[in-house]
N, C-alpha and C positions, 0 to 999 in steps of 0.2 A: 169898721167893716164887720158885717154880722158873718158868723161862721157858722156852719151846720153840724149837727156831733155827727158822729161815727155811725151811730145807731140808726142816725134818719137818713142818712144816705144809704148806708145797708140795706134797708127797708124800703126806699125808692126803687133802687136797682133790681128787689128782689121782685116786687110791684109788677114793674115794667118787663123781667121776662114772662111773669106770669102770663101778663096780659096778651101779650105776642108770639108765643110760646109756639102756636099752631103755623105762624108764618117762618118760624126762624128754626125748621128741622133741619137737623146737614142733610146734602144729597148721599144718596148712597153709591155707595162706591160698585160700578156696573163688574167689575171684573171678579166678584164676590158674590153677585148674584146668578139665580139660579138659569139654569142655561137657555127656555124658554122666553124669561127677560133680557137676556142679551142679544138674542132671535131678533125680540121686537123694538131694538134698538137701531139697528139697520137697516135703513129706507128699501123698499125694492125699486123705488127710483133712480133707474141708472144714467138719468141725466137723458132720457130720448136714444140713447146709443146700443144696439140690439149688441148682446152676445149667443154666440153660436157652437151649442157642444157636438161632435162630432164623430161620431162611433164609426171602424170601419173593421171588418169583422174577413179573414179572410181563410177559406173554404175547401179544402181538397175532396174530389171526389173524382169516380172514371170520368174518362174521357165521354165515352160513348153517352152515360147519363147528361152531363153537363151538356152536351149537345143537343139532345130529347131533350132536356127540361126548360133549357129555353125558345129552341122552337117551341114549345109546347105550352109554357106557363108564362112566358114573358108576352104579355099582352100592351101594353104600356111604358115607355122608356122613363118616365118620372115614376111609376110605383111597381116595383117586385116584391110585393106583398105576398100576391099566388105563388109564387116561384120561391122566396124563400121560407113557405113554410113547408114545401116539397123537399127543400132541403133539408129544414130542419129534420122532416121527418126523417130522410136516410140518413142524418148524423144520430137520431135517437135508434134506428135498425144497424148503427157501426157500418155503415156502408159509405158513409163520408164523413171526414176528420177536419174538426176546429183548428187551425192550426193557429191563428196569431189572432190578439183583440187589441187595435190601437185607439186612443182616445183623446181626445186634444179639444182643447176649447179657447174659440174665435173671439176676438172683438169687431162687430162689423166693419168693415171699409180696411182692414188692418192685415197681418200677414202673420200667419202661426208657424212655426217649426219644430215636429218631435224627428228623436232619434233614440234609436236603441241600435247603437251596434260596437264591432269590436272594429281598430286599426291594423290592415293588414302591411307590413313593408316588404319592397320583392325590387330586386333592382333593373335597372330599365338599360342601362348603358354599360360597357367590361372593356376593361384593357384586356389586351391579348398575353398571352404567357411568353416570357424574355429569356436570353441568356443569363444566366449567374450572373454576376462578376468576377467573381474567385471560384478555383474548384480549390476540393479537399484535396489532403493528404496521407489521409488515412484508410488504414483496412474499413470494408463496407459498402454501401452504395457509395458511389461515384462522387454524386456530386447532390446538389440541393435540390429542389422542386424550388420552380416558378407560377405557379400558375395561372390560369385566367381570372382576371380578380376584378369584383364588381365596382366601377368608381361612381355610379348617382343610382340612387334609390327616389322610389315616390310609397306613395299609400293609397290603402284603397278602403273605405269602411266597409265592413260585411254585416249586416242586418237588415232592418228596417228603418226608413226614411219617411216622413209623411211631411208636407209642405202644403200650408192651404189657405187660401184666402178669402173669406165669406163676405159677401154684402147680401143683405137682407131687405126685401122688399119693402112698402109700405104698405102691403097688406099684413104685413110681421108671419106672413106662414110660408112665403116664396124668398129660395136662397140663391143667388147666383153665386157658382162652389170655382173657384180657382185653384185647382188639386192636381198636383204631383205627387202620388206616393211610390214608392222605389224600396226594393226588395232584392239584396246582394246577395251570394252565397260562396265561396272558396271551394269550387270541387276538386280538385289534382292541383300536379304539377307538370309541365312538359318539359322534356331537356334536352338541349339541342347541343350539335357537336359532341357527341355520346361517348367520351373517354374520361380521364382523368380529371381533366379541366374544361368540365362539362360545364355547360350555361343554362342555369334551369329558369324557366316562366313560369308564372300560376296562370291556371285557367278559374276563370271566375263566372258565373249566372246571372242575369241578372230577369228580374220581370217590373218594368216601368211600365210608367203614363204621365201624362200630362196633359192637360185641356181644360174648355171648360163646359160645367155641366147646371141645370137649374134643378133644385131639389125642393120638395114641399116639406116643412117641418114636420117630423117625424115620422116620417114616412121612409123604408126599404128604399134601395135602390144599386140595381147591378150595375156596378161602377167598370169593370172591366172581367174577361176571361182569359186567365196567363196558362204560359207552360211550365209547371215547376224544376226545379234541379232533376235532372236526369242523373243521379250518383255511380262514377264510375263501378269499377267491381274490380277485383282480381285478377291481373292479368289481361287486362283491355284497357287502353288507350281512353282517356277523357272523349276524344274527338269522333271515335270510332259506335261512342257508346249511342243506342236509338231512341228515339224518344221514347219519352216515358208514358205510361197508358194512363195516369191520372189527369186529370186540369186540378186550377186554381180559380175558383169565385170570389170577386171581392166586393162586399158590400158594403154599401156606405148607407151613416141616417144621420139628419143633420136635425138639431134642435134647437129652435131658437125660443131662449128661457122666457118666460113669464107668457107664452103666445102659446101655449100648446094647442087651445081649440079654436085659433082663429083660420077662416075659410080661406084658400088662397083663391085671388082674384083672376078672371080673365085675362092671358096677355097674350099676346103678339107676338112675341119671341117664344120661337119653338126649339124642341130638342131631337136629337135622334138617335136612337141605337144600330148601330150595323153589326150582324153578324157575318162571317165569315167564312166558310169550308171548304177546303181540300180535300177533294178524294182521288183517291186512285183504283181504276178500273181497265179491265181489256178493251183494246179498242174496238173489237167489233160487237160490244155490247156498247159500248158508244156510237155508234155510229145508228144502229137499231133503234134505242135510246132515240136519240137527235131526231129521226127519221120523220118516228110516231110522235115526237113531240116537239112541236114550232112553235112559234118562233123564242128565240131563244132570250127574250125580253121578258116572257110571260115563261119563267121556269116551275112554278110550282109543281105541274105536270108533271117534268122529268123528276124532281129531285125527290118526288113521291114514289117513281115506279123506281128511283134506285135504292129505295128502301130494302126490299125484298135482297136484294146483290149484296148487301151490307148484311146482312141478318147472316145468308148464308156462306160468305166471306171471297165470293167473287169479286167485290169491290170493298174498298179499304176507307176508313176516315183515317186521315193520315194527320190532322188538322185541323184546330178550330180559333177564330177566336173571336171578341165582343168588344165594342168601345163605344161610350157617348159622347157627344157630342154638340153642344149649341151652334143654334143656327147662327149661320153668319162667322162660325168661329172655326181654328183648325187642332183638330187631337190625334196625340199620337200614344201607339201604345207598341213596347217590345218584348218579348221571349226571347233569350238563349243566350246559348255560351261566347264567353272572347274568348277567340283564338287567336293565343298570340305565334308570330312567325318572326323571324329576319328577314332584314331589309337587304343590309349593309353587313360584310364583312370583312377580319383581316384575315390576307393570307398566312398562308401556314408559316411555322417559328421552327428553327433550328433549335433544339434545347438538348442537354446531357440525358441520357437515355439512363432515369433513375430506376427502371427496375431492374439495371444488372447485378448480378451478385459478386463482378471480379470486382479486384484491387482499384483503384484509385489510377487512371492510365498517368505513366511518367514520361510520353512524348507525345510528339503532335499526331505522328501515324493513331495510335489508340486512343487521343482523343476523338480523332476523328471517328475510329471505328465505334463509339462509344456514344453520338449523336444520332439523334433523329429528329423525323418532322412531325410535329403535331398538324391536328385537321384546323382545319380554315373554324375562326373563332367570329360567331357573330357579335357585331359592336353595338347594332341597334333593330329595334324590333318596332312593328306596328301592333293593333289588335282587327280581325274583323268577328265581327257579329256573324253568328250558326245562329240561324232558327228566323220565328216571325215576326216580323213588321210590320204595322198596318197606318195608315196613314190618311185622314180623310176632311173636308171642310165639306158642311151641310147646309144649305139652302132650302128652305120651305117655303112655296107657293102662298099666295094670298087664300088659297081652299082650301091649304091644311092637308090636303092630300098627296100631291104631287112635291118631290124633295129632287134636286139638283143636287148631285155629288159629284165633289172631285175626290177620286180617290187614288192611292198607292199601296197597293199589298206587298209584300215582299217573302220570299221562302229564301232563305241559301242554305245549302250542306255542303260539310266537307267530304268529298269524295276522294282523297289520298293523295301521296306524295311524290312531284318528280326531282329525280336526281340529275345535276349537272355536274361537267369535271369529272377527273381520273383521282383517283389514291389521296392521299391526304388534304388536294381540291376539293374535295366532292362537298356541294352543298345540295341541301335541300329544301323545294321549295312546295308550297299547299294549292293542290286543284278545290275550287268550288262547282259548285252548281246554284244559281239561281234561275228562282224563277217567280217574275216582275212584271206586274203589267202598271200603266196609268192611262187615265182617260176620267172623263166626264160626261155624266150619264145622268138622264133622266128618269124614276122609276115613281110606284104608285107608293103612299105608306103600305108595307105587310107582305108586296110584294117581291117574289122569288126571282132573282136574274141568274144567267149563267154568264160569268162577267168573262174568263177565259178558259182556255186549253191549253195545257205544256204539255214539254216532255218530262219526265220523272226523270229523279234523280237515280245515274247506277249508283247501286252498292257499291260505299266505300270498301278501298284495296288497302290491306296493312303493309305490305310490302312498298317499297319505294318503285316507281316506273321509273326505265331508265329508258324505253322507248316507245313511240306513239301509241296509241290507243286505238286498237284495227276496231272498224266501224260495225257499230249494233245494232242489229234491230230492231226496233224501239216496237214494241206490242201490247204496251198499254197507254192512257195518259193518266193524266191529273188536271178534272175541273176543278174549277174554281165556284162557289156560289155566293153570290153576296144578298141580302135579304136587311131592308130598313123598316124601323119600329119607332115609331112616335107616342 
């Protein structure tokens, strides 16, 4: 068998990288390379499956402006283009405040959830305050404290909530937005049965929505108009406190990646914006009003000449608020405080009367004299909603002009407390005022209805009523005007 030296196979192998040399480079190692080559390493083909980034920007500014500016600038419920650079500008003149930027990015057909907040615990349920079971025997107070003692707690998150879910046309520039964002706040605390073994509730804010809306890729758009935290003050009651003179704008822009310049297509399904206002005026400037201006279907008239009544503070906007809405579908949106109350209580408790300062009683005579009654201990408490509700499903005609609403607006205040029961009985319980209408109504897009008339709410009383409420009256109202935007 022939054998090859050493030499000539060296010389083979040395040969053969030569030759191949240009095919046989290692690959290089991407995570080494410079960060341009690792760019173009990554397909921008995401398989056909749109993702959707999601900006929602939200706005403090008066009342009174936020009102003007979208009558005013809001021409179009898909694009607040005009309107937010109106804003923008009063946030460049300090006359309106950025308050919160949340941001979150979609997988079409799929479901996102941000959260930024803190867990608040506060207990919902109390034992009532008991007998000892032993007394002392020593100099000092008497005897022990029992007191009312919380046995179930819950939690509540306080911040910001955003929940959303995009599907994305096949035009890739049209979004249908599935959006809930929720926005908590902790303002006080309330305490009920007001001694020693007091039961205290937090009052909390809150300003939601939920519905769903159609958005053009990157394109503005006024998602809703809240009432922000009304922040107690000093020596005034959470419940007592008025609304606050700012609103809250919140606006959304939804981008679906790699599509920025594509055109969205004609559809069928439409959208709508409602806006909404309470005002409060004398009645015989309502009635004058109403007189010279019929029918009350075709409001723009009126709600023009009560311009001037607001300017020079005859008449009051007491209230506004905005929400869109897809046709065919139902959104809701809310402003205000829970106010929590008792439901259910225990009657008053016999307990050793710990702030005396004698001896320790050594018979029954002075223990007795040495007992009292505690107030009636609430065991269980509900929450209601202070402030606006609005509630509505949209229908648009085959013209595109003509929209079908069913609507539900909602006002309640709290107007103060009645007392029932004598002496350590005595509970107390919380008067409202609302004011609610519903129905379904035909109106034109752009146009102005005057959808109802109440009666205003009295001024909340700090004191507790212990008896009836001798009859008022009533010398102003509070229209309502509802006004839809396609």
């Amino acid at each position: 068998m022939n054998r090859l030296s050493p030499v000539l196979i060296f010389t083979a192998l040395a040969l053969t990288g030569h030759l191949h040399g240009q095919e046989a480079k290692p690959a290089r190692d991407p995570f080494l390379a410079p960060p341009e080559e690792i760019l173009a390493l990554i397909p921008d083909d995401t398989g056909g499956v749109a993702q959707v980034s999601l900006q929602l920007d939200w706005i403090s500014l008066p009342h009174a402006d936020a009102n003007r500016l979208i009558r005013q600038e809001l021409k179009s419920s898909q694009d607040a283009t005009a309107l937010r650079k109106a804003v923008d500008g009063m946030i460049a003149a300090k006359k309106a405040t950025l308050l919160d930027i949340n941001t979150l990015i979609v997988r079409g057909g799929q479901r996102s959830k941000l959260e930024t907040i803190g867990e608040k615990p506060y207990p919902t349920e109390f034992d009532p305050p008991g007998i000892p079971q032993s007394f002392g025997t020593s100099t000092g107070p008497a005897f022990p404290t029992n007191p009312t003692t919380p046995n179930i707690f819950t939690f509540r998150n306080i911040g910001h909530t955003v929940e959303v879910e995009a599907t994305v046309g096949e035009d890739r520039a049209t979004i249908d937005l599935n959006l809930a964002p929720e926005w908590i706040e902790h303002l006080a605390d309330i305490i009920w049965s007001p001694d020693t073994r007091e039961c205290q509730q937090p009052v909390f804010h809150h300003c939601k929505m939920s519905g769903q809306l159609l958005a053009r890729s990157g394109v503005w758009q006024l998602a809703g108009l809240f009432t922000p935290p009304s922040w107690p003050v000093k020596d005034t009651p959470a419940e007592l406190m008025p609304l606050p003179d700012h609103r809250v704008m919140l606006f959304i822009r939804a981008t679906v990646h790699g599509a920025e310049n594509a055109a969205p297509a004609d559809s069928s399904v439409k959208q709508c914006g409602l806006l909404a206002e309470w005002i409060e005026l004398d009645q015989q400037i309502l009635s004058v009003l109403l007189n010279a201006n019929q029918p009350a279907g075709k409001a723009d008239a009126l709600r023009a000449a009560l311009q001037p009544h607001l300017a020079d503070g005859s008449a009051k906007l007491i209230e506004t608020t905005f929400l869109q809405c897809r046709g065919g579908q139902r959104s809701k949106i809310e402003s205000g405080r829970e106010y929590p109350y008792p439901t259910e209580f225990d009657p008053p408790a016999i307990i050793p009367d710990t702030d005396s300062e004698s001896p320790a009683p050594s018979s029954t005579a002075a223990i007795a004299r040495n007992l009292r009654l505690t107030n009636a201990t609430p065991n269980s408490f509900t929450v209601r909603n202070l402030g606006v509700t609005m509630e509505y499903e949209c229908t648009v005609g085959e013209s595109g002009v003509t929209i079908d609403l069913n609507i539900a607006p909602e006002f309640v205040t709290f107007t103060g407390l009645d007392s029932f029961g004598r002496g350590a009985s005595t509970v107390l319980q919380p008067r409202f005022h609302t004011m609610k209408q519903t129905a379904q109504l035909l109106v034109r897009a752009g146009q102005t209805v005057l959808y109802g008339t109440f009666d205003p709410p009295p001024a909340p009383e700090a004191a507790p009523r212990t008896t009836a409420r001798p009859p008022v009256k009533m010398d102003r109202r509070v229209v309502l005007f509802v006004r839809p935007v396609l």
